[in-house]
N, C-alpha and C positions, 0 to 999 in steps of 0.2 A: 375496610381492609384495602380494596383497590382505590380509593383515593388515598390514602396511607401512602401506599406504594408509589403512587404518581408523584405526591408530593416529595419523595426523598428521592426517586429517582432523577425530577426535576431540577433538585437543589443539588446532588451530587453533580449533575452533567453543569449547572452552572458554575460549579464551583472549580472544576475542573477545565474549563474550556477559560474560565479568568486569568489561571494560571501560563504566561508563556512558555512554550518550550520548543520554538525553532530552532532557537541556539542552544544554551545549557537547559539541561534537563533536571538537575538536583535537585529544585523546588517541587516540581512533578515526583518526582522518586520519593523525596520527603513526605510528599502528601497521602502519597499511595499505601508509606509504611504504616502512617500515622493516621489511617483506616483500616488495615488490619493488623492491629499489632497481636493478633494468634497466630500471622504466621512468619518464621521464621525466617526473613530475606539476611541476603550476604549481597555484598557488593559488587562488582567485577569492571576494575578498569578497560578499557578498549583500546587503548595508547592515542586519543584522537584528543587533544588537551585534558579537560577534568570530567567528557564523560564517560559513566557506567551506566553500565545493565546493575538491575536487581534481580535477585531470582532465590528462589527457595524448592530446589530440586531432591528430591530423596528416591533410590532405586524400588523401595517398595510401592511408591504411584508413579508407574511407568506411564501413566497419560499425564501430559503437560498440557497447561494452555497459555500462549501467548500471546502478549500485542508488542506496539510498539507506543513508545510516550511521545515521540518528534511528529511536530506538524513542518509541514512549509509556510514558511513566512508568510505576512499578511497580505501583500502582493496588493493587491485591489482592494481589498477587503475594509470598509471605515470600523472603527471602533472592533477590532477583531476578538478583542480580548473583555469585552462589555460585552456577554450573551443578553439575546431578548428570544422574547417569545412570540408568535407571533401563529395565529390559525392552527395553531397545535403542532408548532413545529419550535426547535431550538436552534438558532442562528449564533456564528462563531467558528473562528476556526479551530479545526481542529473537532467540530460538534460533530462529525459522524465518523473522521480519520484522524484516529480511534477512540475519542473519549468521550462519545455516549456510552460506546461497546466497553469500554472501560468501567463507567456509571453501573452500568446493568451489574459487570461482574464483582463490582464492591459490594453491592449490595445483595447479591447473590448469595456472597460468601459468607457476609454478616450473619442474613438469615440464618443462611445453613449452622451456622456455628452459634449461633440464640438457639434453635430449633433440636440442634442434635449436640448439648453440649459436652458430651461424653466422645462424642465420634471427632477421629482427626477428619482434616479437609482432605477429600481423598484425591486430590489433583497436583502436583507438580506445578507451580508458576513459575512465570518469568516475563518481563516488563523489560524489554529491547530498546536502545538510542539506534540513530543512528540510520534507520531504514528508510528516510524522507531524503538520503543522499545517494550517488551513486557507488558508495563505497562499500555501504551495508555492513558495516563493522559490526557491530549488535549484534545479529546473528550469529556473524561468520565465527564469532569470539566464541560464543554463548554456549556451543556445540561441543566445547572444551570439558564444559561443566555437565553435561547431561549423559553422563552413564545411567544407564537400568533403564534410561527410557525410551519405549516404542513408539508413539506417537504423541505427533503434536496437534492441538487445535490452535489454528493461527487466527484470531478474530481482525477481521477486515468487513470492511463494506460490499456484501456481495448481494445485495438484492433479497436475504434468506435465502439464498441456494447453496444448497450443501456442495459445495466447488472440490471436486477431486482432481480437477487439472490446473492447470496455467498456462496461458497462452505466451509464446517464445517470443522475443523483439530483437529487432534489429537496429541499431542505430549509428548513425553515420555520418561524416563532413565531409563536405566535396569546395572547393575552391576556385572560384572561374575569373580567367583575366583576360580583356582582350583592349584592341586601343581602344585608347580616349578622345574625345574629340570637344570641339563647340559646341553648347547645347544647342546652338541654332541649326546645329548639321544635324542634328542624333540619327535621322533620315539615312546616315550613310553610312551607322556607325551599327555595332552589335552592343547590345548591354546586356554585361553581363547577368544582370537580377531577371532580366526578362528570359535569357537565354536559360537560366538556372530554372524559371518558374516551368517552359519547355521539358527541357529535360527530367526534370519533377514527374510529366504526365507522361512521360515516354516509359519512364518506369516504372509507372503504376498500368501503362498497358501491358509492360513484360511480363511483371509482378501477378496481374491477373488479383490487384489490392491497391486501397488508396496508401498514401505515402503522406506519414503527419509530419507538416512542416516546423519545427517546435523552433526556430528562431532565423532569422533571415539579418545580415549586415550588408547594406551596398549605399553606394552614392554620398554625396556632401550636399552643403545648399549654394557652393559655386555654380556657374551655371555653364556645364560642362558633361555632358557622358563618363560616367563612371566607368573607371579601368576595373575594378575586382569588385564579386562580390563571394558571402560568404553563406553556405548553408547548411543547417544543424536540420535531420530529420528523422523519423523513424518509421518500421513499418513491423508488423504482427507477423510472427510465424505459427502457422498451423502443425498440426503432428504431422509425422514425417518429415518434416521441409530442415534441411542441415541448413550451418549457416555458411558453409562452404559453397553449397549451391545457389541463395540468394549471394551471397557477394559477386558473386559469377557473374551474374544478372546485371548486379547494379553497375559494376564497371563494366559491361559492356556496352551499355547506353552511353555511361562518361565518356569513355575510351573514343566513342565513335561520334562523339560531338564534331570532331574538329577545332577546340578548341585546347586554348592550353588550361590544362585542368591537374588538382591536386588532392586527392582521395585519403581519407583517414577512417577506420574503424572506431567508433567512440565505445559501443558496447555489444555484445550479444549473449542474447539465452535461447537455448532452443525448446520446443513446446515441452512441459514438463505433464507425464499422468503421475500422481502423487501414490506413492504404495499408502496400506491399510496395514495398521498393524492389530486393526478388531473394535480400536475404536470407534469407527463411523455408525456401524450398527445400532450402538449404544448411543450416537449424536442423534441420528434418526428416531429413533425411539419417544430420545427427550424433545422431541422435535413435535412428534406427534401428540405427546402427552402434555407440552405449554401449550400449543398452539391450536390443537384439535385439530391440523391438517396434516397430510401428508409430506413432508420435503421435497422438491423440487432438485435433481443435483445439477450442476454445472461446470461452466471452465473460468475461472480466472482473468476476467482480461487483464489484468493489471499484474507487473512483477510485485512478488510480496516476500515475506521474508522464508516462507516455506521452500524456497527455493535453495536455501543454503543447509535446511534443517535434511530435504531431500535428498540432496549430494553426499552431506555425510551418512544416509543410508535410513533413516527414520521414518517412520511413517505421517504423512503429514493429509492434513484437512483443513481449508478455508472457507470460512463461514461469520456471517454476520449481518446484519438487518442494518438498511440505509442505502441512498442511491448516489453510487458510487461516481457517476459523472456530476454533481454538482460536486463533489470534494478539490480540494484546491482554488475553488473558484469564490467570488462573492455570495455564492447560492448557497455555502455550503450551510447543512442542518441536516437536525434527526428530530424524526416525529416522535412525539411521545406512545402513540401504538406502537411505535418500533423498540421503544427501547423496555415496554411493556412485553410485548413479544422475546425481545432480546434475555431480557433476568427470567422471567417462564420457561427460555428454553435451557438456562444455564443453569437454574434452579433442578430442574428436571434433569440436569444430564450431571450433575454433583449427589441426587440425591439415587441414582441409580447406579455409579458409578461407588459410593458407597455401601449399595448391599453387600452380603458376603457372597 
């Protein structure tokens, strides 16, 4: 039985990370129906060219669970879309954010519905685009369509820690120019990328937090002191911290460079704790009874789409097996203990979620 298991969750998670879906999502969507066709999905354009969300919402299973089907492009990544296997792990993008966790939940469902064919699936789904961008349309749209329901289970890569917060970011562009000169002077000269990399650590001493530098532009291969450079960066807000109060911060370090500088807000969220609408109990539960362990709970680092489910007032929870800092990178993968763990716990929390 548990090589059974292995095997089809192995082959789902293959089959699913072969698929790309950085850009269009339709073949991912496609695939997903055309593994569970028991349950009812409907479309939902997003107005972002021809992607939709899927979802199959109905007010009597006021708990939902969702992901999201968009990865980030292959980036570094060789052969992104050719899973291997490799020491008992699945490599590919897109293999732990989100479609092992995805893998787990097909075959969850399957189960449950081989298993209890009389019973409906007693969950609310829905399969988001869109949330691998900063626009997060997916969600934001998605929230249109969910009457009757209380909460969501957002499945993301958290370590197995039942996440009831999220940690706030702050992100931001600053722009530095000062003259240019001979490279053979640069001695006399300020450049701006060094002067930016400065002022970086000046606000992480304000900050009392490091300051993630997510992209840097300066210089040419003249040979000459670069007049401008350009810098994209972000940093974490903890509970309590507005973002009225780090911008404060951040442009007062700018402001007091002395130099000529040019300041932009790219994005902010402030630390989000997730309301309960009753379902976490019953998460913990199914937690305990796949796993044999306790739950561990946690915060979020990462923005996820619970943050839009939040806003509009619903209860939300993030959760899911896999490590979360190899995701977007060439490391990324999910162990098959994980995704073993991962269908046990969703097994578990579909078959409790079903009693009367």
């Amino acid at each position: 039985m548990e090589i059974d298991l292995l095997n089809r969750l192995r082959k789902e998670t293959f089959r699913l990370v072969s698929i790309p879906s950085h850009r269009d999502c339709g073949e991912i969507n496609d695939y997903i129906q055309s593994r569970l066709p028991f349950v009812p999905f409907k479309r939902q354009y997003i107005g972002k060219g021809e992607l939709y969300n899927i979802y199959s919402i109905s007010p009597d299973k006021p708990v939902m669970i969702n992901t999201h089907v968009d990865t980030v492009p292959p980036i570094t990544m060789k052969n992104p879309f050719k899973p291997v296997e490799k020491n008992g792990r699945i490599y590919g993008r897109g293999a732990n954010d989100t479609k092992g966790l995805i893998a787990a939940l097909i075959v969850a469902l399957q189960d449950f519905k081989k298993n209890f064919p009389d019973r409906d699936i007693p969950v609310s789904l829905a399969f988001t685009v869109d949330e691998e961008q900063n626009s997060a349309l997916g969600s934001e749209k998605l929230v249109e369509k969910m009457e009757g329901i209380k909460d969501v289970l957002v499945l993301e890569p958290t370590y197995g820690k039942v996440c009831v917060a999220q940690s706030g970011s702050f992100e931001f562009r600053f722009w530095l120019k000062t003259a240019s000169g001979h490279g053979s002077e640069f001695e006399r000269f300020k450049n701006p990328a060094k002067e930016g990399f400065r002022l970086i650590q000046e606000m992480e001493k304000k900050l009392g937090r490091q300051v993630n530098l997510i992209r840097v532009n300066s210089g040419w291969e003249y040979y000459a002191v670069p007049e401008k450079a350009e810098f994209l960066c972000e940093f974490k807000l903890f509970e309590g911290e507005s973002l009225t109060q780090m911008e404060k911060a951040v442009k007062q370090v700018l402001n007091g460079s002395g130099l000529e500088v040019e300041y932009r807000l790219e994005d902010g969220e402030p630390f989000l704790r997730f309301r309960d609408g009753g379902m976490r109990e019953k998460l913990k539960e199914a937690f305990l009874k796949g796993t044999g362990k306790n739950p561990e709970e946690g915060v979020m680092p990462s923005w996820t789409d619970g943050s839009n489910f939040h806003k509009a007032g619903f209860g939300c929870t993030v959760f899911g097996f896999g490590n979360l800092a190899d995701c977007h990178t060439d490391r990324e993968s999910i162990g098959l203990d994980e995704l073993v763990n991962m269908y046990n716990v969703l097994y578990s929390f579909l078959s409790i979620l079903s009693q009367p």
